[in-house]
Each structure stands twice: as C-alpha cells, then as structure tokens.
N, C-alpha and C positions, 0 to 999 in steps of 0.2 A: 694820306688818308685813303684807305682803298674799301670799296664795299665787299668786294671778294676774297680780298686774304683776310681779311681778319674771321675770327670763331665766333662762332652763335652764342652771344652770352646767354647761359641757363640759369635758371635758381636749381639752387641744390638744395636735395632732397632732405629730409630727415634722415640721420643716421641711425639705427635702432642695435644697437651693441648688446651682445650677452650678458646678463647681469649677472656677476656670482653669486649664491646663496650659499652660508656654512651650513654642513649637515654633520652627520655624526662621521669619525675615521678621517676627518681631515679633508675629507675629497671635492670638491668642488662639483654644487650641483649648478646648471643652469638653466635660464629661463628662454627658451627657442622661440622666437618669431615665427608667423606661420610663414611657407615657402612660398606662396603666393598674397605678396605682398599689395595691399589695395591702392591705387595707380589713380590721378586724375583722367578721369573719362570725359571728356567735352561733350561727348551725346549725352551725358546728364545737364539736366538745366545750372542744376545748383553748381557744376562742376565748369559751366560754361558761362554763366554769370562770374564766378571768380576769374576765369581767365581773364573775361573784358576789363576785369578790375585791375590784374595785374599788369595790364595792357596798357591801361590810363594811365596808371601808379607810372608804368617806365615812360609814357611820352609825356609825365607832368615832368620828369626828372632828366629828358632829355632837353626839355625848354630853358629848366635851370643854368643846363649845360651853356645852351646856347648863350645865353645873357651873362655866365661868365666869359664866355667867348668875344663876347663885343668888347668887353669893360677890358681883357685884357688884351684887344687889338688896338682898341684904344691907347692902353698906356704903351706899347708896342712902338705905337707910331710916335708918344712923344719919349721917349729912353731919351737917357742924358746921354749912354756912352753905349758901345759895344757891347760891353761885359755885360748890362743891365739889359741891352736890346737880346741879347743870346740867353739871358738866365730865363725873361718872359716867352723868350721862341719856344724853349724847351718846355715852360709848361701850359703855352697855347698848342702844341703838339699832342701831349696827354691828353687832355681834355677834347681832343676833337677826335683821337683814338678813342676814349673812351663813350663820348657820344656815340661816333659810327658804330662801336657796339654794340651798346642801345640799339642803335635804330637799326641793323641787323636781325636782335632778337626781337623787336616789334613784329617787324617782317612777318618775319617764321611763324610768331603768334598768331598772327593775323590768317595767316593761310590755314594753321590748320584747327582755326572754329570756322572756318568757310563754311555758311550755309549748304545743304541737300537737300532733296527731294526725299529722302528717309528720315527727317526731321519733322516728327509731329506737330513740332512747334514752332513752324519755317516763321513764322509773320514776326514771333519775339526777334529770334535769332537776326532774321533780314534787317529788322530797326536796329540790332543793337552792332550787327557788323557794318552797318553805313554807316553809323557812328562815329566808332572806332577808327574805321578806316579814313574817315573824311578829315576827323582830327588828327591822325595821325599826316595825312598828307598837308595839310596845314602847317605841321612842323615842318616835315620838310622842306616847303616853300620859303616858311620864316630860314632856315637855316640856309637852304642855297643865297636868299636875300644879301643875307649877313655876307656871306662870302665874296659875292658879289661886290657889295660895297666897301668891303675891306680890299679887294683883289684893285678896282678902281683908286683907293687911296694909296696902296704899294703903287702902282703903275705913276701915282704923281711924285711919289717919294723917290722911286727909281729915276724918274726924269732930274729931280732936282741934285741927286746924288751925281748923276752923270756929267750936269752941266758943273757942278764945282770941281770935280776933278780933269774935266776936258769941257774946257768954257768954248774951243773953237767947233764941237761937234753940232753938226744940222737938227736943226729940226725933223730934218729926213729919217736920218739917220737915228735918232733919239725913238723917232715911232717904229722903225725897223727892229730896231733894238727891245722895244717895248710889244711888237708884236709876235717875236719870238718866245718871249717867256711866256706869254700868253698862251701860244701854241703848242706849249708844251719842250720846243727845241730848246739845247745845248745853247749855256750862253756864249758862242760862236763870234755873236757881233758885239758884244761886251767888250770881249776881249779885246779884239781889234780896236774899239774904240780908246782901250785904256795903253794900248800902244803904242797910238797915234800922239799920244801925250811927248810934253817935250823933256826934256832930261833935266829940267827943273823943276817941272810937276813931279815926277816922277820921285825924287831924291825928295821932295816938300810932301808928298801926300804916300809913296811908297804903295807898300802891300800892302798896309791895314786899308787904302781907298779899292784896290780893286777885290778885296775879300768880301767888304761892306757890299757893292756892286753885283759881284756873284751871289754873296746870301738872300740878298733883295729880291733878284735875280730866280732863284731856287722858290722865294716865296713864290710868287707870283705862279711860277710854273705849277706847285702843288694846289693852291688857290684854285689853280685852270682846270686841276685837276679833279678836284675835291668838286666843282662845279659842275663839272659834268655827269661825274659820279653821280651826284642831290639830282640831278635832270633824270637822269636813266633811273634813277630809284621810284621818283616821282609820276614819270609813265608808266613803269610794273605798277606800281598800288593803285594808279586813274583805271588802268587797261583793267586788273583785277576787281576796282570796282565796278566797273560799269560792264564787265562780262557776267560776275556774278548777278546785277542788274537783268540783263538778257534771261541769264537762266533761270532766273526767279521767277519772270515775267512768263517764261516757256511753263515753269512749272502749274501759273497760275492759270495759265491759261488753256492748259491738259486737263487740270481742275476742274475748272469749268467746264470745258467738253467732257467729264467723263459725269460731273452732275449732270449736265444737259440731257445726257444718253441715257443717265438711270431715269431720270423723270420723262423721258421717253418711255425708255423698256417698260415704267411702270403705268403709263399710260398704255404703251398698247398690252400689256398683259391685263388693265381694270376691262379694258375695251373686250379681250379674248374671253375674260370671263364670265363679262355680260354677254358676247356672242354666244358662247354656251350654252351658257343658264337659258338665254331664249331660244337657241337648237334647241334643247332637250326641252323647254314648254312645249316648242312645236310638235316635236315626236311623241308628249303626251296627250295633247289635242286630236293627231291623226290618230295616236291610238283609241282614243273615244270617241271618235266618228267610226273608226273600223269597226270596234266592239257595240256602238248603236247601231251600225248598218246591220250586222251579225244579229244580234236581237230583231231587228226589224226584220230580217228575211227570217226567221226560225218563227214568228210573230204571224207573218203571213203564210206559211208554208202551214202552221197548226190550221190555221183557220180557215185553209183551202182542205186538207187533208182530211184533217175531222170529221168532218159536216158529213162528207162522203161518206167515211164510211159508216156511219153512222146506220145514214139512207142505204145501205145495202144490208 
C-alpha cells in the first residue's frame, strides 16, 4: 500500500452525448452542448457545501473499509490452510488499495476548499474545513491503529511459525528476525534460520514451512510499511490544519487592524470636520468684528467730519 503511487480517485463527470434527432432527407440533426461546460466552482458556497459532502460521504466509506479490514485480518490470522490464508491475503490487499484510494482523494479534496482571505465567507468555510479535516484525521488514526495491531499479531504469528519449524532457534534470534520485517529488510535472517533446520525438519516440514515464513515475513514488512505511510499522511493534514489555523488567525487579525484603522480614520476625519466647521465659525466671527470695526470707524469719521463742515 503506497500513498504515492497510487492515482487520485475522482468522480466522473456527467457525460453529455449528442442526441440524434430525425429531420426530413435522412440527415441527422444534433443537439450541441454549450463549449463551455459549467464546472464545480468551490468559491461558490453551494458548490463548496457539496464538496464537504462528498468529502464525508468518502471518509464514511473509508471507515467501512477499515472495519472490513479488521474482520478480514481477523479471519486471516485464524485460516485453516495456506490456500485459505493466501485467498483472504489477496482480498485484505484490495481493499487496503482501495481505501488508500479513498484516502488519497480525501486528501486532494481537502486541499483544494482550503480556506482564503478572498472568501467572503471565511468563518463558514473555517468551521466546515476543521471539520472535515479533523474527521478526516481521525480516520486515519483509527486506520494506522488497525495496522498497528494487526502488524503486532503477525509479529506473534511469525514467532510461533518459526519456533515449529526451528524449535532450537533463540529468542535472540527470533526478535532479530522479527525486527527486520519490521524494518522493512529482506527476509535475510529467516532464511538463515530455516537452514539451520536439520535434515529431518527439513524433509518433515520442506518448502511449504519456509514459504509460510517468507509470506508472514512480507506481511509484516508492508504492515511496516503501510504504517508509516498513515504516520506521514497524518502529519500533512495535523501541519495543514493547524497552518491553515495560523492563517486564518493572521487574516482575522488584519481584520481587525484594518477595522481599527477605519474607526480611527473615521474619528479623526469627524474630529477634521468639526475642526473646520469651527476654523470657518472663527473666520466668520473676525469677519464681523472687521466689518463692526469698519462701521464704527465710517461712524466716527461722519460725526467728526460733518459737524465741521457744517460750521464753515
């Protein structure tokens, strides 16, 4: 199970096919589509409300998954034979391919309703991708869990496999053995161990014990695998939530500063325009002390001037 090679599962689209219609002469008329086809836009709400849905919809259906994945690790571990252990491998395989699918295309989903700061509607969006996302990490949690505790059940299965076909092999060696598959490595000390067997084991339990051994062997390694994979998935979507957290916070808080600043600017502009308004009372005030002072000098000037000349 790899998170990287496998394809982004999509839903497919509607197909919209030309319809024939008879007309007269035989000919075939048809009915053309417009050329610009109308597209899920996630900057529409309505358009971003159904994603989250289909979002849910695939990690209700990767849960399923998961809960088939126990039930057939389960029966897994009790197979009566080979043939029955190898039929459930094959389809505990599919099903964990087609989870990692799933949870691929969550992924992708997920990233691209990523909240913005061009989103009029950040505070919906913000609650509905914490959501999404938190339940989505959730699954993965449960599902590395599972792995986990299946990878621990192979690791006892492997032990018990080893000691029936090499009853004289160490406990050292058993966890040596058991710490390589784990790691990922080549089963190297398997081997060794099943060659060390003596030429009556050997001829009593043959190839079909060290097949069993190797396969066991192989689990456990993709197990190792598959768990680290759910680990690495699980820190992209924590890191992506809680960065988008950050920026969200950044935006809100721009927000704020840029309200701050308007009920500022609109305080000192009420403030500039009562400044005004009283500059301009005062230059009508001096103007009618100027224009009384003007009267009162033309006032005294008649009443000096007159008189005079009156008297002459």
């Amino acid at each position: 199970m790899s998170v990287d090679r496998l394809a982004e599962l999509s839903r497919p689209d509607p197909v919209h096919n030309p319809v024939p219609t008879s007309s007269g002469g035989g000919g075939g008329v048809y009915e053309m589509r417009p050329l610009l086809a109308t597209q899920s836009d996630p900057n529409s709400m309505k358009d971003f409300l159904d994603e989250v849905s289909h979002i849910q919809e695939t990690i209700r259906n990767i849960n399923e998954n998961i809960s088939r994945i126990q039930d057939k690790q389960s029966s897994m571990l009790q197979a009566a034979d080979g043939r029955e252990e190898s039929r459930i491998r094959a389809e505990l395989d599919d099903l964990n391919a087609d989870t990692q699918r799933k949870m691929e295309h969550v992924k992708h989903k997920i990233k691209e309703i990523e909240p913005t700061s061009r989103h009029s509607d950040l505070a919906v969006r913000k609650n509905q991708f914490a959501n999404v996302t938190k339940s989505f990490l959730d699954t993965i949690s449960r599902h590395r869990q599972v792995a986990v505790d299946f990878q621990k059940a192979e690791s006892r299965q492997y032990e018990r496999q080893i000691r029936v076909v090499n009853p004289n092999a160490t406990p050292e060696e058993i966890q040596q053995a058991i710490a390589q598959a784990e790691e990922g490595r080549p089963a190297v000390f398997s081997q060794q161990l099943m060659q060390s067997m003596t030429n009556e084991q050997r001829r009593y339990d043959g190839r079909q014990a060290l097949d069993a051994v190797q396969e066991r062997h192989e689990d456990i390694r993709r197990l190792a695998r598959s768990v680290e994979e759910l680990s690495n998935l699980f820190t992209e979507m924590q890191f992506l939530l809680e960065n988008q957290g950050k920026v969200l916070a950044q935006i809100e808080e721009s927000s704020y500063q840029v309200t701050q600043d308007l009920e500022k600017g609109n305080g000192e502009l009420t403030q500039a325009v009562t400044l005004a308004r009283s500059t301009r009372k005062k230059k009508w005030i001096c103007f009618g002390i100027f224009v009384a002072i003007i009267i009162i000098v033309v006032i005294v000037v008649v009443t000096q001037v007159v008189p005079k000349n009156q008297s002459n």
